[in-house]
PAMIZA-421949 format. One line per 4 residues: number of its first residue (from 1); for each residue x, y, z of C-alpha. Coordinates in steps of 0.2 Angstrom, whole numbers, padded with zeros to 4 digits. Example, Ala and Ser with C-alpha at 12.3 -4.5 7.8 and 13.67 -1.06 7.14 Angstrom:
2
1	0062/-0022/0039 | 0068/-0005/0036
END
This chain:
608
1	-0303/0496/0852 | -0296/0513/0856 | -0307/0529/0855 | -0305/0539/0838
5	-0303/0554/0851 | -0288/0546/0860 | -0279/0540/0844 | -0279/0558/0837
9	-0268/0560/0852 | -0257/0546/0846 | -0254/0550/0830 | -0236/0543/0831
13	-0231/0557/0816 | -0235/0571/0826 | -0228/0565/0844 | -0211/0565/0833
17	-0214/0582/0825 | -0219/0590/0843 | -0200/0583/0847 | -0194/0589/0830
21	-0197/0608/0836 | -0194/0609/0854 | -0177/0600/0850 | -0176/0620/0842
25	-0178/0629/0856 | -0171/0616/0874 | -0155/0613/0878 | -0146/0603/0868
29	-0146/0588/0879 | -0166/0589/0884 | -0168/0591/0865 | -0162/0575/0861
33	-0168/0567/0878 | -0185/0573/0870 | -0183/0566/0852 | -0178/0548/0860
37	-0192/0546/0870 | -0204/0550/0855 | -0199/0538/0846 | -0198/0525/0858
41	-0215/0530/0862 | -0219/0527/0842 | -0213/0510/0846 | -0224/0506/0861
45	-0241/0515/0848 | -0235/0501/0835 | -0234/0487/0846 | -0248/0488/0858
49	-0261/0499/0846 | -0275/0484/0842 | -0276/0478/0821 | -0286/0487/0812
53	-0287/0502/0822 | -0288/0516/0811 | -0293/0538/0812 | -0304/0543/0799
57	-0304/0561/0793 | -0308/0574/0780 | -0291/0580/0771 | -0291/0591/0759
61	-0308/0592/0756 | -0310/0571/0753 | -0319/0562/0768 | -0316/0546/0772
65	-0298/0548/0773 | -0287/0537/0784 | -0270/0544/0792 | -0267/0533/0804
69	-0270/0516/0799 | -0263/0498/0806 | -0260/0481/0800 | -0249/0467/0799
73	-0237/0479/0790 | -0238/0499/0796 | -0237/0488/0812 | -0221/0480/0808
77	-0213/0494/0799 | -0219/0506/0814 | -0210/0493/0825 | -0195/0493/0815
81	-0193/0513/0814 | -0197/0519/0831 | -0185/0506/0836 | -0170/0510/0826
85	-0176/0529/0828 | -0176/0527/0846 | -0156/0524/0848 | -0152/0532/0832
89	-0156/0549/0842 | -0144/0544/0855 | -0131/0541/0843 | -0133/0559/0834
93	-0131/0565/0852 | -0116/0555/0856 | -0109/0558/0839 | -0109/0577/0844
97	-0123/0580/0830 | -0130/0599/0830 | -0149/0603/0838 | -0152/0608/0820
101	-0147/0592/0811 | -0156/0582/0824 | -0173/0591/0822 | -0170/0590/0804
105	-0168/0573/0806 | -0184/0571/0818 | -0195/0579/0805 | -0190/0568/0793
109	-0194/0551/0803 | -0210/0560/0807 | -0214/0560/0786 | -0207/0544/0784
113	-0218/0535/0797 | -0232/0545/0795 | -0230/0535/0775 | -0228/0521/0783
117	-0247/0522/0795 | -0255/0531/0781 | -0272/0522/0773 | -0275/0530/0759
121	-0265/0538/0743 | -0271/0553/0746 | -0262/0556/0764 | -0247/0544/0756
125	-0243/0558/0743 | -0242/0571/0753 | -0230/0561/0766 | -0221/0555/0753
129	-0218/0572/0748 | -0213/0580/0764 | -0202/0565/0767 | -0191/0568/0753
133	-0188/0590/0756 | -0187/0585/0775 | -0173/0572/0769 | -0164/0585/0759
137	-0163/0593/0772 | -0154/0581/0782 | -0142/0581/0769 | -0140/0600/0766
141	-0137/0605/0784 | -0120/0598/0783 | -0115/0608/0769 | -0099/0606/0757
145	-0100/0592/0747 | -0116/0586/0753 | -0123/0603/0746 | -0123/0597/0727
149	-0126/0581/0731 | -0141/0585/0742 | -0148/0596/0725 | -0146/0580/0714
153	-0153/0569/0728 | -0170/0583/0729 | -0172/0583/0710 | -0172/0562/0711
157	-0184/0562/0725 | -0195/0578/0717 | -0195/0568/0700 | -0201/0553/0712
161	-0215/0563/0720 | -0223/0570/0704 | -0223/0553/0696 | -0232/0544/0712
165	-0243/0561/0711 | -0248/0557/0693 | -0250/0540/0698 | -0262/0543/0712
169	-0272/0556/0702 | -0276/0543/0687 | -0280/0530/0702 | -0294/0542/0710
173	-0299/0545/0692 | -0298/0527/0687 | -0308/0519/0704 | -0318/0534/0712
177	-0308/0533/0729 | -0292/0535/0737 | -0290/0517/0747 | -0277/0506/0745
181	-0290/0492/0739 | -0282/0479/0730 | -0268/0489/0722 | -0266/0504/0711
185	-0276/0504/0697 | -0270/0496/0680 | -0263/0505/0664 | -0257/0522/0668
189	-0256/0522/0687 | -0249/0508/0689 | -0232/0515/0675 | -0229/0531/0686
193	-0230/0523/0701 | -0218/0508/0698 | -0207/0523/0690 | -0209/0534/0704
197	-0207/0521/0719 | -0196/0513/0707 | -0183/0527/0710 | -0185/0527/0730
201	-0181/0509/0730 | -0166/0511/0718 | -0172/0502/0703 | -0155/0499/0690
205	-0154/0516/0682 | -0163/0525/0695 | -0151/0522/0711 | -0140/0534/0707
209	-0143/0545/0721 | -0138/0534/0734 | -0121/0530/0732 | -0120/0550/0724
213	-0130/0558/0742 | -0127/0544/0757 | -0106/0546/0758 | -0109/0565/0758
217	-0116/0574/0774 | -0112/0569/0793 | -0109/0549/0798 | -0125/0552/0810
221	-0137/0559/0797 | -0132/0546/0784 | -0138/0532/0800 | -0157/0540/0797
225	-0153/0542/0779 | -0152/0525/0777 | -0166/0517/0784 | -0182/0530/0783
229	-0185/0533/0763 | -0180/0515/0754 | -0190/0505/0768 | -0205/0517/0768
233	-0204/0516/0751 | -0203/0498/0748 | -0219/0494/0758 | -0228/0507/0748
237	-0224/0496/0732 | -0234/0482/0740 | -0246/0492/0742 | -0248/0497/0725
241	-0242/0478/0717 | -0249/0465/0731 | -0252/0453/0717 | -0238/0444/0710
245	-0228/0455/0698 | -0213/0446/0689 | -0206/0462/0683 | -0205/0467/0701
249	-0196/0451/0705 | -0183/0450/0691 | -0180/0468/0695 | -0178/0466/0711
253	-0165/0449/0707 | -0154/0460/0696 | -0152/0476/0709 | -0145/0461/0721
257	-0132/0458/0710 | -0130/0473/0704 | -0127/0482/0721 | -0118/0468/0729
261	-0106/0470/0714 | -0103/0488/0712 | -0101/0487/0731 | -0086/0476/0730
265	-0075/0489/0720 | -0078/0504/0731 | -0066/0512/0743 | -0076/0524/0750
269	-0084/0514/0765 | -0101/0523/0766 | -0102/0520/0747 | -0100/0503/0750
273	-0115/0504/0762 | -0125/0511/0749 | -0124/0498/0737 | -0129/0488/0749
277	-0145/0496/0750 | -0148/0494/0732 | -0144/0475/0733 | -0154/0474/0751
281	-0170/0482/0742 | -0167/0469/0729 | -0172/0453/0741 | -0187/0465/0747
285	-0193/0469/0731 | -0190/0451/0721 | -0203/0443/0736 | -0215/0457/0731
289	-0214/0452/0716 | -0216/0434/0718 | -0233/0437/0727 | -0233/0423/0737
293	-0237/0422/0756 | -0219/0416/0758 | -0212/0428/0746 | -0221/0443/0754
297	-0218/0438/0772 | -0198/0434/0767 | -0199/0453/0761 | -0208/0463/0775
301	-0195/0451/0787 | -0180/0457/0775 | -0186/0474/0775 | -0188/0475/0796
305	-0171/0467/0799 | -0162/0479/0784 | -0169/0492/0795 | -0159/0487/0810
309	-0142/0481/0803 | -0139/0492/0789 | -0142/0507/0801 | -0129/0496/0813
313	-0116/0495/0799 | -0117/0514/0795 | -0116/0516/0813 | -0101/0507/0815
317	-0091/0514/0800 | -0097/0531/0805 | -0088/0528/0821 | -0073/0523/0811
321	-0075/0540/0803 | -0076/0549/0818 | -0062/0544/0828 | -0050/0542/0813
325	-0055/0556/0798 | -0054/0542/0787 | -0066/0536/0774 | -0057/0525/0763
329	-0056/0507/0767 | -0040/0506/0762 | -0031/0518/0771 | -0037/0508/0788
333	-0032/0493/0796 | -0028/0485/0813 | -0042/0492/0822 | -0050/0481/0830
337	-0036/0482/0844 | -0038/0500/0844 | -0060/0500/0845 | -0064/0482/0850
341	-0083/0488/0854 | -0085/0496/0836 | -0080/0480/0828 | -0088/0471/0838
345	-0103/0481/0829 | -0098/0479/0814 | -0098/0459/0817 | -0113/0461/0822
349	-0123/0469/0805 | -0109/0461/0796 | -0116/0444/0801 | -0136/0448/0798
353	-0135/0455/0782 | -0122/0439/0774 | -0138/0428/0781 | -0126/0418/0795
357	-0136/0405/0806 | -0142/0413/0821 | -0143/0429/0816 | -0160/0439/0810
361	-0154/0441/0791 | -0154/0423/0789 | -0172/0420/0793 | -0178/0433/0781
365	-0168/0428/0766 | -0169/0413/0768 | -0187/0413/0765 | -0187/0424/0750
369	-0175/0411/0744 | -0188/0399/0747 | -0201/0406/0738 | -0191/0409/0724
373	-0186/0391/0723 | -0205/0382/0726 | -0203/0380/0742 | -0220/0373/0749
377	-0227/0370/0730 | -0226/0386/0724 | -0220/0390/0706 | -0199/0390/0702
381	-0192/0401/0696 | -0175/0396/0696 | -0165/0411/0685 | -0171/0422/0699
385	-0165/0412/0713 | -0149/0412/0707 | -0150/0430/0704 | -0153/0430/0723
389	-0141/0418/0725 | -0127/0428/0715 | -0130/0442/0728 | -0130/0434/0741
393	-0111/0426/0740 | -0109/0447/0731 | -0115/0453/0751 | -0101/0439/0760
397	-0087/0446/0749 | -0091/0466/0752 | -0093/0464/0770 | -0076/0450/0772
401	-0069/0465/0761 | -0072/0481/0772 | -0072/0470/0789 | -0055/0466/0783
405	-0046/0482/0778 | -0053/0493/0790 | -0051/0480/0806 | -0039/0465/0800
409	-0027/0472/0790 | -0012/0477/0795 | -0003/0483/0812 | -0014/0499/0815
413	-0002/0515/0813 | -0015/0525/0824 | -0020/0529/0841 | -0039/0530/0843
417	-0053/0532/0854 | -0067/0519/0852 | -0083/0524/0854 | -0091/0535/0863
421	-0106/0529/0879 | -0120/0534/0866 | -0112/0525/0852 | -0110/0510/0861
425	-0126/0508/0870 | -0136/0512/0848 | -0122/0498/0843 | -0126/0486/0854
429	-0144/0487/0856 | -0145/0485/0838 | -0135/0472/0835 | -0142/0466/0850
433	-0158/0465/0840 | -0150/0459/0827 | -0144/0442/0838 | -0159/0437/0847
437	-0171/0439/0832 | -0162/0427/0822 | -0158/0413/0838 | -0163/0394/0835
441	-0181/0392/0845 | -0179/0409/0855 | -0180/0424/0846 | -0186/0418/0829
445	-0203/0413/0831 | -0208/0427/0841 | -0198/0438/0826 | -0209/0429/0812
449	-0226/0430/0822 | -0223/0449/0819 | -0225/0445/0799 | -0240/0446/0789
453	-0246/0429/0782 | -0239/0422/0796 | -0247/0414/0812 | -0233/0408/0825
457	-0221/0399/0814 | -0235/0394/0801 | -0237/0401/0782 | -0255/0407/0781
461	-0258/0401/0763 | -0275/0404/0753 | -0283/0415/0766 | -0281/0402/0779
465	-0287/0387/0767 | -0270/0377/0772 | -0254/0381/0779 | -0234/0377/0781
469	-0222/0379/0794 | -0206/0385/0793 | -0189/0378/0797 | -0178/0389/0796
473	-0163/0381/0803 | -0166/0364/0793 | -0151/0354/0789 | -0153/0359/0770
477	-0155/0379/0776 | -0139/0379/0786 | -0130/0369/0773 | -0134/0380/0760
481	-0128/0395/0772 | -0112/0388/0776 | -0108/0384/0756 | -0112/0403/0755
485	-0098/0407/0765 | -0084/0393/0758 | -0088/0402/0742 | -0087/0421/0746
489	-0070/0418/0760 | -0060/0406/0743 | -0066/0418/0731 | -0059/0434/0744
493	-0043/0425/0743 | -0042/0426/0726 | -0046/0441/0719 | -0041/0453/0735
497	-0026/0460/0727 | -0032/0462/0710 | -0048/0470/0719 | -0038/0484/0728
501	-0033/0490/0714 | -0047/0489/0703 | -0059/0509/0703 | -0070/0507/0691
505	-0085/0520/0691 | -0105/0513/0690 | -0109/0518/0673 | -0128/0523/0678
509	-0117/0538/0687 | -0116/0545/0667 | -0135/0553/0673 | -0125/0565/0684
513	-0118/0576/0670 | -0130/0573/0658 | -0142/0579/0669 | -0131/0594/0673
517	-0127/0599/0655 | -0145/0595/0648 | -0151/0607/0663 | -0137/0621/0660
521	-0140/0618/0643 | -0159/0620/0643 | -0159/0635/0656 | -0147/0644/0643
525	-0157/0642/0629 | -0174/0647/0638 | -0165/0662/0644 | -0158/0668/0627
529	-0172/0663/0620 | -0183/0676/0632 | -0167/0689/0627 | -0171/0686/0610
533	-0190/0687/0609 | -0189/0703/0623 | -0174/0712/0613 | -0185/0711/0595
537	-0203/0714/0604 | -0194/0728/0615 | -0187/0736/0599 | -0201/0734/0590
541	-0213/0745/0602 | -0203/0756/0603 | -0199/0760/0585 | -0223/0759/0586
545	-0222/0772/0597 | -0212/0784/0590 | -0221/0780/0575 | -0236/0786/0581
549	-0228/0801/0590 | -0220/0807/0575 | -0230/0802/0560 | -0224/0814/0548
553	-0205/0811/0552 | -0211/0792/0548 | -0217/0795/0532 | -0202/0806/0527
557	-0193/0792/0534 | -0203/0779/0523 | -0202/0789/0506 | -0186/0800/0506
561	-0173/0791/0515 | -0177/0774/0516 | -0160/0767/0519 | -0156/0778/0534
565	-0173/0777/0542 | -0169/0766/0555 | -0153/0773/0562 | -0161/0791/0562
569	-0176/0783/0570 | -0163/0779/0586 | -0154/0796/0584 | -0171/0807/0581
573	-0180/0815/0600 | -0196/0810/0601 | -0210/0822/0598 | -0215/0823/0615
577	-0201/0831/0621 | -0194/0821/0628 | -0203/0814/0641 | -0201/0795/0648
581	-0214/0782/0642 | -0228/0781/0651 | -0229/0761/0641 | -0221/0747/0651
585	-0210/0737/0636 | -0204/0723/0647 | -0211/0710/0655 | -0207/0699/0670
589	-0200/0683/0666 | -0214/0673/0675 | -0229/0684/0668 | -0219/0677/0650
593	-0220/0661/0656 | -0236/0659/0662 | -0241/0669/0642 | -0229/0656/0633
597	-0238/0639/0645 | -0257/0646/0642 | -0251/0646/0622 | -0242/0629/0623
601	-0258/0623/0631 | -0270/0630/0620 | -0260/0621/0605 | -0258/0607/0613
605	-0278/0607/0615 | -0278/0610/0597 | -0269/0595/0590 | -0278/0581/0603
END
């Protein structure tokens, strides 16, 4: 077991942040040089750090807190991001990314895998939190567009933050403690957390802020952007829901159809990306839900492998981006003669995340497939697996679909570069991954000894009462992949014209302006509403004070001339000769605030 003393020296979060901030101040080069190895050294921690190793501190006044905590899975999701961390540094740096974007960028890795170590809520909410202003962040730096978007994206995430904050305060108040336990606690915790994590994994009506943020800032940022918050995020929800939650699983069935649909009519490509994100999470969070050993190991699989070929596809079209300014699908075609090593990336995430034999995508969906269909006894539950099953042929049709326009179509009317060295080498080593995870005998055993509730290539079920073992590439498995495929390439054929021309907008997007006119709308009438209250209080102080200045001009006033009292009151000098007010008649804004909550407060008292 290794000393307490020497983890604190591990901490992986804080190796990151130390290369966060001399990325500041080196050379542009060293910086990055430093940032890559802090991350591959997060990798090394979460591979060779013994189970259950864990620091205990005092944090905020609590003891017993745990910071740094590993298991079966802050050791696979550690993996997973220090991993893709590692080369996604050397693709910002080749991808001629700023000091300032890339320390940006560190910080935020550093939050999201400090989330993803943490053993406690109470260190979780404040990671969570510092992962989402270090994420806009990210987002900002590149300014334009991105600026508004990144706004809209920081109120999501602060909505996010404030619920899983609610939810973790009624937890501590509910149980006593802040350990993960066996869940968040029932009732109230448990709604604001599936509300608040619910938005960071992009439940239906809460996704908007991917597809709205992710197309916005540069094609390197959007490569972290993509991996660090959902993933973190959705093993947080099994943390708080590791029993079997059939609202999380339908949930999660319906996002992979409704991402992988809404992906197909997009022509912006890193929109298309982010659909898939949503329709991605939905395979994660539907074996959550399920509960299962298989379902839960098929999820913290799905989760690792989205990590490392959805960052390659947003690698790859970022590429795209680079060399031809282009980000509409449709405009492209022909390159693959022009950037053969890109597309060759491409092929490479294309191919994991449709679930193709031999590749890593195909282990892990196939096993949430399985448990959604009974596989090994369990319960069926059939509407869901075809749910999963409508995503899945959703997934071959959007990634035929981009792969198609933006390599196939067409002669290509331009002359471009491929990628650059530092493109090439986070490309291939991902893909790379991506291959020899997924290989008959070689790569996916030693992939799925990695999950939890697995020992070698056996399903742990009933604390270790019995087990299975897998078979991933049985005949019925690759039969059912290849049936996938016939349907997505016939049905491609046939609705590829009328497809090009369809742009129809997500309707959940309607939250953008109603969130804007409901804000603009509500600051205005808070505003008047202060002008109002301050013009009538203002006035009638003054009107006091002159009052008791000049009392016998007031009772004239009162008695002889009624009418005109008021208007002479204005044109009158006041008995003091004039001298200014010594009586301060207005306010600040937050002193009539913090007056206006104390009375809110006091009535709300009041009427419970």
């Amino acid at each position: 077991m290794i000393e307490t003393e020497l983890l604190t020296y591990a901490y992986p979060p804080f190796i990151v942040l130390a290369a966060a901030l001399l990325m500041l101040v080196l050379p542009r080069r060293l910086g990055y040089a430093i940032g890559t190895l802090s991350l591959a050294a997060v990798t090394a921690i979460a591979f060779f750090v013994p189970e259950g190793t864990h620091l205990t501190t005092e944090f905020l006044g609590f003891t017993e807190i745990q910071p740094f905590f590993v298991d079966d899975f802050s050791r696979l999701v550690g993996l997973g991001l220090g991993f893709l961390g590692t080369f996604a540094v050397i693709y910002a740096y080749s991808s001629e990314a700023s000091r300032t974007m890339g320390s940006y960028a560190l910080i935020y890795v550093a939050s999201a895998i400090g989330t993803a170590f943490t053993g406690d809520w109470l260190v979780l909410v404040f990671m969570w939190e510092l992962m989402a202003v270090t994420s806009t962040f990210v987002v900002w730096n590149y300014g334009g567009d991105a600026v508004r978007s990144g706004y809209r994206y920081a109120i999501a995430h602060g909505i996010a933050g404030n619920l899983v904050l609610l939810a973790v305060a009624a937890h501590y108040a509910a149980v006593g403690n802040f350990a993960y336990g066996s869940g968040i606690a029932s009732g109230l915790p448990a709604m604001f957390a599936t509300l608040g994590m619910g938005i960071n994994v992009a439940f239906i009506g809460f996704h908007t802020w991917l597809p709205d943020t992710y197309p916005k800032p540069h094609f390197a940022a959007s490569v972290f952007l993509s991996v660090f918050t959902t993933k973190t995020s959705a093993l947080i929800f099994y943390r708080a829901f590791p029993e079997t939650n059939l609202f999380l699983a339908y949930m999660g069935g319906l996002m992979a159809v409704y991402g992988a649909g809404f992906a197909l009519l997009q022509h912006d490509m890193r929109a298309l990306l982010s659909y898939h994100i949503q329709a991605q999470l939905g395979y994660i969070v539907a074996g959550i839900g399920l509960g299962s050993a298989l379902g839960v190991a098929g999820a913290m699989g799905h989760l690792f492998n989205n990590i490392l070929y959805k960052s390659l596809l947003f690698m790859a079209v970022g590429v795209v981006i680079y060399r031809t300014g282009e980000n509409d699908l449709y405009k492209l075609g022909g390159l693959w003669k022009e950037m053969p090593i890109t597309a060759i990336g491409y092929l490479l995430g294309a191919l994991s995340i449709t679930a193709v034999p031999g590749f890593s995508g195909f282990i892990s969906k196939g096993m949430v497939l399985d448990a959604a269909s009974g596989y090994f006894g369990g319960p069926k539950y059939e509407a869901l697996y075809w749910l999963l099953f409508i995503g899945a042929v959703g997934t071959f049709l959007s990634f035929i679909k981009l792969g198609y326009y933006v390599f196939l179509h067409g002669p290509s009317d331009r002359e471009v570069d491929d990628a650059r060295p530092g493109q090439t080498v986070a490309m291939l080593s991902v893909g790379g991954a991506c291959l020899a995870l997924g290989l008959p005998e070689i790569g996916w055993p030693f992939f799925t000894n990695l999950l939890p509730f697995i020992d070698g290539t056996s399903v742990i079920v009933g604390g270790g009462a019995e087990s299975h073992h897998l078979h991933p590439y049985s005949p019925g498995h690759v039969q059912d992949a290849v049936i996938l495929f016939a349907i997505a390439a016939v049905a491609f054929v046939l609705i590829r014209k009328p497809l090009s021309k369809l742009d129809l907008g997500d309707p959940a997007m309607i939250v953008n302006p109603i969130g804007y006119y409901t804000g603009r709308g509500s600051m205005l009438a808070v505003t008047e509403t202060y002008r109002a209250v301050d013009s009538v209080a203002v006035g009638l102080v003054r009107r006091v004070y002159w009052i008791g200045n000049n009392p016998v001009l007031a009772v004239d006033a009162v008695f002889r001339r009624l009418p005109n009292w008021v208007v002479e009151l204005e044109e009158r000098q006041p008995a003091d000769g004039g001298r200014p007010s010594t009586i301060h008649l207005r306010a600040s804004i937050g002193f009539t605030i913090l007056v206006l909550t104390a009375i809110l407060t006091i009535l709300l008292l009041l009427l419970v």
